[in-house]
Structure formats: C-alpha cells, structure tokens
N, C-alpha and C positions, 0 to 999 in steps of 0.2 A: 394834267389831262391832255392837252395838248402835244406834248410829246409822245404820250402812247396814241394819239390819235395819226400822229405822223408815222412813227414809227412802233408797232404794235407790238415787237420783241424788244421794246427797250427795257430789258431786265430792271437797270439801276430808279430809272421813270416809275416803276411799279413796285418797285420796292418800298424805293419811297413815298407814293401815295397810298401802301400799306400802312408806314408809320403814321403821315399824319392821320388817316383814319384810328390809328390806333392812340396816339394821342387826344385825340380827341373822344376816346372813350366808346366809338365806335367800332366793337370789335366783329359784329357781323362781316363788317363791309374789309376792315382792316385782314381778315382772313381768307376774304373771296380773295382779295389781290395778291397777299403770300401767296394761296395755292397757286393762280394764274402764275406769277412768279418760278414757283416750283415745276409747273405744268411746262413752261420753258425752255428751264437749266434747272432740271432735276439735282448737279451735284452744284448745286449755287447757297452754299453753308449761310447766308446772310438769311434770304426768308426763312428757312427753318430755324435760325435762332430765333427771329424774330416773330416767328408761329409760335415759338414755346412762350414767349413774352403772352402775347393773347391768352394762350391758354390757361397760362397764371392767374392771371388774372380775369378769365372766366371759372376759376375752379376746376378746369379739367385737367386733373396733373398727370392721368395717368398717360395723356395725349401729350401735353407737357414734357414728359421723358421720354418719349419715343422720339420727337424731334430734338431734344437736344441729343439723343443716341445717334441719332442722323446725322448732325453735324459731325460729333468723334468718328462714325464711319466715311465720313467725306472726307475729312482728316485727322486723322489723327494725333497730328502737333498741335491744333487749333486749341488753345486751353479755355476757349471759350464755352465750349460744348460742356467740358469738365465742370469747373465753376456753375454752370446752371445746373448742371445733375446737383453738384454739392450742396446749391440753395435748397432746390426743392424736395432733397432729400431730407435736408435736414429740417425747413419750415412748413413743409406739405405732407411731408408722410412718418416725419420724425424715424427714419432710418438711419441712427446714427452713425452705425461701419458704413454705411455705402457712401454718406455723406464725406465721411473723414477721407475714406480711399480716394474719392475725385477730386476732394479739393487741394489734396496732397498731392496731385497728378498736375492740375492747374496751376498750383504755384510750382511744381518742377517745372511745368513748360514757360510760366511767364518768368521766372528765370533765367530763361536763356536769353529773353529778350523784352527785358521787364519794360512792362506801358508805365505810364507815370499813375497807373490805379492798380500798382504790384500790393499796394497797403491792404485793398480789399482783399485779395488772396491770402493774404496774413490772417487778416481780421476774420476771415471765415473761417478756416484750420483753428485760430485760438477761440472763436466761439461755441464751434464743435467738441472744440477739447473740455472747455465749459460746462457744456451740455450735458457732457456724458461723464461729469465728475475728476476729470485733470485738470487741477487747477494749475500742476505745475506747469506742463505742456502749452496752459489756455494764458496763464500770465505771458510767457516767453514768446507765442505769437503775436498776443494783442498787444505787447512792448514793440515789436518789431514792426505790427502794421500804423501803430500812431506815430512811430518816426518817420516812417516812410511818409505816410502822411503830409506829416512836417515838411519832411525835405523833399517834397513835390509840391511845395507850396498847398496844399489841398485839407488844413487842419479841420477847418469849418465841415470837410464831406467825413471824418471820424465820428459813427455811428453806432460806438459801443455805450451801451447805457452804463450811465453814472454809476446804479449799485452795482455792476459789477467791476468797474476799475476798483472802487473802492472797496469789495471783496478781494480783488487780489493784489491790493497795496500799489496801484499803477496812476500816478498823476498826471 
C-alpha cells in the first residue's frame, strides 16, 4: 500500500496487492486492483492472467476466457494465456477440441523454452487425451509429464489421479 501511495502507477505494487487479495479469498477487492492495473498498462499480460485466476474461481468463465484471450493477443508466444484457455476449457465448459488445440499450442511454446512446470503442459494434453477417450495419446503424455516431474525435482506437484495411471498401466 505504501508504494502505490508513493508512487500511484506502480504497475508491479498493484499487482501484487491484487494477488494478496486474491489469496486471501478476497476476490471483490483482488479485481478492483487488476483492473486498476489494466486501467494502467493496458498491454500488462500479468493482471489479465491474473483477472482470469479470479474469475475461476468466481465461476465466471465466460469472463475467464476473454482475459486469458487478452493475454494471447498481447502475445502471442506467451503459452500462458494457452494453458488457461486449455484448463478452463476443459474443467469449466468441457470443450474438449478447444481445450486439446491450446494446450498443444502451450506445450509447443513452453518448448522452446521449457520452465521447470513443462510437466504440467504434458499432464494437461494427456488428460484431455483421457477425457475424450485416447488413451493411447493420454498414457504417452501423462508418461512424459510425471518424468518431467521427476526430473525437476517436483514429484510431490504430479496430480494425476491414481485410477487413472492405473487405467493406463503408468507407475
């Protein structure tokens, strides 16, 4: 608060007293400050993902995928914006092609420049595959994302349920 009190465009200051609002479950307040944020630096791709986070979890998905659209038209290398089309497509409106198209778009771009949570980009593409009855497709990612897993030291954040490794033979 002080920082925005000193200096009132400090974009990264009010970003982040969006999240701790939003953290803390406060998503009225965590939203007045993204948009202030956006009201800004309109091409500032951080509050708009982080407005699609809110909206998640207010149930308003349809708001939800407009701002993660925002971010892919901010950029569109950012495989950030990708990956949350791909969740919410697939956990919020069960559109499974729209889902499968982004999150295959997301794992090409983290790809080029994989974070050490390239596993989640797996693990969604083989959930979708799942989802929509390839198991062959849906074993061969979720193999790929729980070793990545592994070898980002991150086994513990591997959050595919048990009956389904064990539908498709994956230990």
């Amino acid at each position: 608060m002080k920082a925005i009190k000193i200096e009132p465009k400090f974009v990264q200051a009010i970003d982040n007293l969006g999240k701790v609002y939003r953290i803390l479950e406060k998503y009225d307040l965590a939203e007045k400050y993204y948009k202030k944020s956006i009201e800004i630096f309109p091409n500032g791709s951080t509050a708009h993902q982080n407005l699609a986070v809110v909206y998640d979890r207010q149930g308003r998905y349809n708001e939800e995928v407009e701002e993660y659209k925002k971010v892919i038209k901010i950029n569109s290398q950012d495989p950030e914006g990708y990956f949350g089309l791909a969740k919410t497509y697939l956990y919020r409106t069960n559109e499974i092609n729209l889902a499968l198209k982004n999150a295959l778009k997301a794992l090409q771009l983290y790809k080029k420049n994989p974070p050490n949570y390239i596993g989640d980009g797996y693990q969604l593409v083989g959930l979708i595959y799942y989802y929509s009855g390839d198991e062959t497709n849906a074993k061969k990612y979720i193999q790929i994302a729980k070793e990545k897993h592994i070898e980002n030291d991150l086994e513990d954040a591997f959050t595919v349920h048990e009956s389904i490794l064990t539908k498709l033979s994956i230990k």
